[in-house]
C-alpha positions in Angstrom: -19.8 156.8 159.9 -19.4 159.6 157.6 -19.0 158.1 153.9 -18.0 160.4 151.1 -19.6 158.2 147.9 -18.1 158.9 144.6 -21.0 158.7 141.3 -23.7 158.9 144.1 -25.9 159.5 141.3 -25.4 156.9 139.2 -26.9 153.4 138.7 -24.9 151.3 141.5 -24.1 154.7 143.1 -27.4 155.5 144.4 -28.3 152.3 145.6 -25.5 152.7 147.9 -26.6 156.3 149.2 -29.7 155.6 149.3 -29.1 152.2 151.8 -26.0 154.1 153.9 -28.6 156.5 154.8 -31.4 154.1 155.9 -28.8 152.1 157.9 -28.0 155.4 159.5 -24.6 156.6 158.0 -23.9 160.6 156.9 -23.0 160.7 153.3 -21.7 163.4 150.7 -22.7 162.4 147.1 -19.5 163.6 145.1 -20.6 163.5 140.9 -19.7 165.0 138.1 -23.1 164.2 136.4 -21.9 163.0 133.5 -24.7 161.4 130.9 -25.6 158.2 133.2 -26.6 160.3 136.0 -29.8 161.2 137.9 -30.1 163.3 141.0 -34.0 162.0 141.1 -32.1 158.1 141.6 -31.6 159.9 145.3 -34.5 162.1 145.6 -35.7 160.0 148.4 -32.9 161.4 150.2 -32.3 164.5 149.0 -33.7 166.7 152.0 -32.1 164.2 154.7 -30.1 165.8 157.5 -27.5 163.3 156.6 -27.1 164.1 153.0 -24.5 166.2 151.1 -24.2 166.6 147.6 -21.4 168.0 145.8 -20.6 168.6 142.1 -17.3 167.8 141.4 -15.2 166.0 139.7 -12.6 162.9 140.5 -10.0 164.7 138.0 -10.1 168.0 139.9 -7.9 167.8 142.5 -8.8 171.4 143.9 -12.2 170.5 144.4 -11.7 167.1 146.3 -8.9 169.1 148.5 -11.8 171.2 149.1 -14.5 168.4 150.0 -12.2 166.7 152.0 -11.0 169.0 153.9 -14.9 170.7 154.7 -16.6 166.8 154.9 -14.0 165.3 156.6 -15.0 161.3 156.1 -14.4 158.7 157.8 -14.3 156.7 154.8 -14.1 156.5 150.9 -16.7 154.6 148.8 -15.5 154.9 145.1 -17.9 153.9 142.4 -17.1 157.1 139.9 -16.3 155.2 136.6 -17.0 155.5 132.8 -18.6 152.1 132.5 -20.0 151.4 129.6 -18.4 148.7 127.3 -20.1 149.8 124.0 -19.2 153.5 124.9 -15.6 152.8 125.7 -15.1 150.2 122.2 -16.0 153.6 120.6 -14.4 156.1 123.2 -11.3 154.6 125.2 -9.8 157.7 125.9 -12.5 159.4 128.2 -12.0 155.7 130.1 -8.6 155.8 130.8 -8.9 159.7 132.0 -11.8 159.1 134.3 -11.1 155.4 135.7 -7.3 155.6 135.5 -6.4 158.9 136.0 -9.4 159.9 138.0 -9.0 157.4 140.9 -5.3 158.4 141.0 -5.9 161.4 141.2 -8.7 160.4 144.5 -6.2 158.4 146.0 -3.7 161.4 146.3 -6.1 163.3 147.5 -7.5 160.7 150.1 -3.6 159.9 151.3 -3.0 163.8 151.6 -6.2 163.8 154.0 -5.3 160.7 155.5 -1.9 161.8 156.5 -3.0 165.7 157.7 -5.7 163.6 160.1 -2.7 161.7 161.4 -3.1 158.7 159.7 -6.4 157.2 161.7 -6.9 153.7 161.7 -9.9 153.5 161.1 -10.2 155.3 157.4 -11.1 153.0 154.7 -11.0 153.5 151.2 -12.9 150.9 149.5 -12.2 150.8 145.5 -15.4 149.1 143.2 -14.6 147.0 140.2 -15.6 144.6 137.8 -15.6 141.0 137.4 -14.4 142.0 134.0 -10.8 142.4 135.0 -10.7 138.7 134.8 -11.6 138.1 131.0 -13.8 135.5 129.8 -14.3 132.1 131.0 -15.2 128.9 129.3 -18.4 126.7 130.1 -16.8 125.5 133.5 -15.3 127.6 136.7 -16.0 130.7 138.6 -13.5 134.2 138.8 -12.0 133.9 142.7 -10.1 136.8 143.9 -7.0 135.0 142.8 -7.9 134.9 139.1 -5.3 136.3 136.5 -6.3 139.5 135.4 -7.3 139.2 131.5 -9.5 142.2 130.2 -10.8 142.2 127.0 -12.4 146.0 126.1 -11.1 149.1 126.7 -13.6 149.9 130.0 -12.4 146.8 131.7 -8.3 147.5 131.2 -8.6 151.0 132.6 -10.6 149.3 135.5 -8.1 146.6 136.0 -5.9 149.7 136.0 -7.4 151.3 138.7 -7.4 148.4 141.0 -3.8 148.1 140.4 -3.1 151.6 141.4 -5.4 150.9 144.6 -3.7 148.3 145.9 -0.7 149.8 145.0 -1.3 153.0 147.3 -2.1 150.3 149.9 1.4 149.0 149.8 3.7 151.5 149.2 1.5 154.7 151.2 0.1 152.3 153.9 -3.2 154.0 152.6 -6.0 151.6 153.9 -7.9 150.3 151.4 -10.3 147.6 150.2 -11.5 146.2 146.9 -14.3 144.6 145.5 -14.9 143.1 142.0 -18.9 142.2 140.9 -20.8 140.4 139.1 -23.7 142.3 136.4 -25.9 144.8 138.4 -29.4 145.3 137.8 -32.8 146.5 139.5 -34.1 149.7 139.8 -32.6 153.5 138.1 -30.7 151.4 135.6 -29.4 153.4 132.6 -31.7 152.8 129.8 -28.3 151.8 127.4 -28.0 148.3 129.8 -29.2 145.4 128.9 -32.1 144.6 131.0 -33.9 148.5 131.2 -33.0 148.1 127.1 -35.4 144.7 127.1 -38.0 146.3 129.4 -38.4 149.9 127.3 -38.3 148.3 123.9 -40.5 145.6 125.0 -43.2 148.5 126.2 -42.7 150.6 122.7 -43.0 147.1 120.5 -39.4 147.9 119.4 -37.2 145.4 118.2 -34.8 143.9 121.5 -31.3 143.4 120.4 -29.4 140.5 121.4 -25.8 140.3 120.1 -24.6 136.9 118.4 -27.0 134.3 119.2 -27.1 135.2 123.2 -25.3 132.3 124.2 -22.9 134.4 126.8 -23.5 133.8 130.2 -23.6 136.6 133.3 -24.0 136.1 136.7 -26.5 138.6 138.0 -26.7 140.9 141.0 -29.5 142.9 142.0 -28.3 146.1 142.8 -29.8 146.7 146.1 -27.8 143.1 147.6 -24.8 144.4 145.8 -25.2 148.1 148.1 -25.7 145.8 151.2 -22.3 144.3 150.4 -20.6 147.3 149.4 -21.4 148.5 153.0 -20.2 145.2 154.8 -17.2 145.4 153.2 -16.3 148.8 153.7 -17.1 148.6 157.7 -15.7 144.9 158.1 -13.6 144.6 154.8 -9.9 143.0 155.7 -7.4 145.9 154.8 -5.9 145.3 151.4 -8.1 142.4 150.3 -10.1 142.1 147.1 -13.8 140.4 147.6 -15.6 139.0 144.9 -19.0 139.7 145.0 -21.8 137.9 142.9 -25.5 137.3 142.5 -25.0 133.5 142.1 -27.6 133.9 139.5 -26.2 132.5 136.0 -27.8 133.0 133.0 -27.5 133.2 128.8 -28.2 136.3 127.7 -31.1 135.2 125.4 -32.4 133.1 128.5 -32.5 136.2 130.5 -34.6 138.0 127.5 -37.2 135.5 127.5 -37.3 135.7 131.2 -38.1 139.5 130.5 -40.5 139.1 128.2 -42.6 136.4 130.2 -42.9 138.8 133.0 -43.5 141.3 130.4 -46.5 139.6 129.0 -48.0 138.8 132.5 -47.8 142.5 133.8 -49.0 143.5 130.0 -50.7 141.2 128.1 -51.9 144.1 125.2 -48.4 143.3 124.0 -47.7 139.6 124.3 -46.1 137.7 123.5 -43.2 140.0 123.8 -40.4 136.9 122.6 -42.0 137.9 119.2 -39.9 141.2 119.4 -36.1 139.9 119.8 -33.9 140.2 117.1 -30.1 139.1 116.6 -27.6 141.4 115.6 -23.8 141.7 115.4 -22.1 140.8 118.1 -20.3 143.2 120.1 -16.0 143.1 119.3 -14.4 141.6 122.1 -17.3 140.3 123.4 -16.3 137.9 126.9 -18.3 134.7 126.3 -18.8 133.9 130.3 -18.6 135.3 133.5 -19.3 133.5 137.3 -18.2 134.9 140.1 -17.3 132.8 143.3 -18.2 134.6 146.4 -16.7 132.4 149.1 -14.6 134.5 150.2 -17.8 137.4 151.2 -19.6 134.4 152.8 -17.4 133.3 155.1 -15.4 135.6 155.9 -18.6 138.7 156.2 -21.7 135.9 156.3 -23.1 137.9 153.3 -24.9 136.2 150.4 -27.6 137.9 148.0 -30.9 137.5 149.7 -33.2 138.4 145.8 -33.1 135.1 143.4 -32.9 136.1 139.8 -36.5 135.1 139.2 -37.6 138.0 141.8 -34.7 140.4 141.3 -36.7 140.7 137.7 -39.5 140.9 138.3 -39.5 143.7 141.1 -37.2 145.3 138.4 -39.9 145.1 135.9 -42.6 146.3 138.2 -40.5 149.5 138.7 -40.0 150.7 135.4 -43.7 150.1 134.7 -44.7 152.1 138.0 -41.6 155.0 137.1 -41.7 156.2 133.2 -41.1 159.5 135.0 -37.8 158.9 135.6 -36.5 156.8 132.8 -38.5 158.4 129.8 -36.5 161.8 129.6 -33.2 160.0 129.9 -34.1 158.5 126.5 -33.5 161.9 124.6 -30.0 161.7 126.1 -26.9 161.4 123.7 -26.6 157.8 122.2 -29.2 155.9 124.5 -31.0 153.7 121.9 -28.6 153.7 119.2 -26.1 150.5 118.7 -22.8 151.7 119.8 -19.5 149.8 120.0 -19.3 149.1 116.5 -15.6 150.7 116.0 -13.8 147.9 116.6 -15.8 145.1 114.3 -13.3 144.5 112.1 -11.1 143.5 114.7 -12.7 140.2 115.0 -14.9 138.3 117.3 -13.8 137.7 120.8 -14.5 134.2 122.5 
């Protein structure tokens, strides 16, 4: 299969190019390269006879006429998204542009391929959301794919916008297409403006770590290269317009997580322990969702997937790789915001649940 990936160089996006080419697949890396990417997340795949990159933009409908039309696909992966919620608290215009008006602007040019090739039956376009479409829960229950969509920030209304216009293409165009909503990614090439590479580099440096309120909200947490696995299943054996919910059935306080960190942290480098002595609480983020818990029933029975990396290990190997890759994450630090507190715009708006 030939799978034109959109943000192939970003966090999630990589992952995903750099597993559909192990498991044998072509794929053309379409990116803008915006701030949050990294061609050197794919340098392992870079020369591969199966590898295309291009530069481009979702908003440019020229140019993905163009790649279309000289890749021709088999299928669309779309992962290009603004998807930072501190970014887009300060920002929410460039959020609606790229997530809203970007991915209808891909879906018109995907239907107008589609329909040239004849309409094949076996074309997929498979849309990647967030769990936080659904809102916030309370101390009890899990988001299923039947969840009310509630979003609380800017980022994760134009993503529940996005999903709307997917599944709207799928009914009225008869475009097919598949959706699936996750749980927090992390593990190797994260962004160092997420919370878990955040932990890990100020940890190193002695810095102060952040943790907003008191670090009582809860994630569920997904390694990133299960999450790719599952991105893959569902494209290939995905139901056409369903919507799977895909989680790391990993649940954990923020602050919990932290000290989770900072215990690997002081094993892998004592010189520094005990790293726990370095959090600090600040101002909570506006808005910010107190819970979220994905139930990924659906996935398991219906594709037998379930994440194979417990939290506990996911971590760790996480840790391991930003101690064994300053190369790569230390010049992203000089890039514009990463290590200053963003998302304060909204703070006097009051304090989300």
């Amino acid at each position: 299969m030939k799978i034109l990936v959109t943000g192939g160089a970003g966090f999630i996006g990589s992952a995903v190019v750099r597993r559909a080419i192990a498991d044998g697949h072509a794929v053309v890396n379409l990116d803008a390269l915006t701030y949050a990417a990294c061609l050197d997340s794919v340098a392992s795949v870079a020369d591969h006879p199966a590898y295309a990159f291009e530069h481009a933009d979702i908003r440019d409908r020229a140019a993905l006429d163009r790649i279309f039309a000289a890749h021709a696909p088999d299928a669309v992966l779309h992962l290009a998204a603004e998807s930072h919620v501190d970014r887009s608290i300060d920002g929410p215009g460039e959020f609606i542009d790229t997530n809203v008006r970007g991915t209808f602007t891909l879906l018109e040019a995907a239907r107008a391929y589609w329909e040239r090739a004849g309409r094949p039956g076996a074309f997929r376009f498979h849309h990647v959301s967030t769990d936080e479409v659904y809102g916030s829960l309370g101390a009890e229950g899990q988001f299923t794919e039947a969840t009310p969509y509630d979003p609380r920030s800017p980022y994760a209304a134009s993503k529940a916008a996005s999903d709307h216009l997917v599944r709207a293409w799928g009914e009225t165009y008869g475009l097919p297409v598949v959706l699936t909503n996750c749980s927090n990614n992390y593990g190797p090439f994260h962004f160092p403006e997420k919370l878990i590479p955040v932990v890990i580099l100020r940890a190193l440096a002695g810095q102060p770590i952040p943790i907003y309120g008191a670090g009582e909200n809860v994630r569920d947490w997904l390694y990133v290269e299960d999450h790719a696995e599952a991105l893959l299943e569902v494209l290939q054996r995905g139901r056409l317009g369903r919507s799977y919910n895909i989680g790391g059935e990993n649940e954990a306080r923020n602050i919990d997580l932290v000290r989770m960190l900072c215990a690997i942290l002081d094993d892998r480098r004592p010189e520094g322990a005990p790293h726990d002595r370095l959090i600090s609480f600040v101002a909570d983020r506006p808005g910010h969702d107190a819970r979220y818990a994905i139930d990924p029933t659906r996935i398991r029975t219906e594709l037998g997937w379930r994440p194979s990396v417990t939290l506990e290990q996911g971590l760790a190997r996480t840790v391991d790789w930003y101690l064994a890759n300053e190369d790569w994450w230390r010049p992203l630090l000089a890039r514009p915001g990463v290590g200053a507190r963003l998302g304060l715009a909204g703070a006097t708006a009051g304090q989300g649940a």
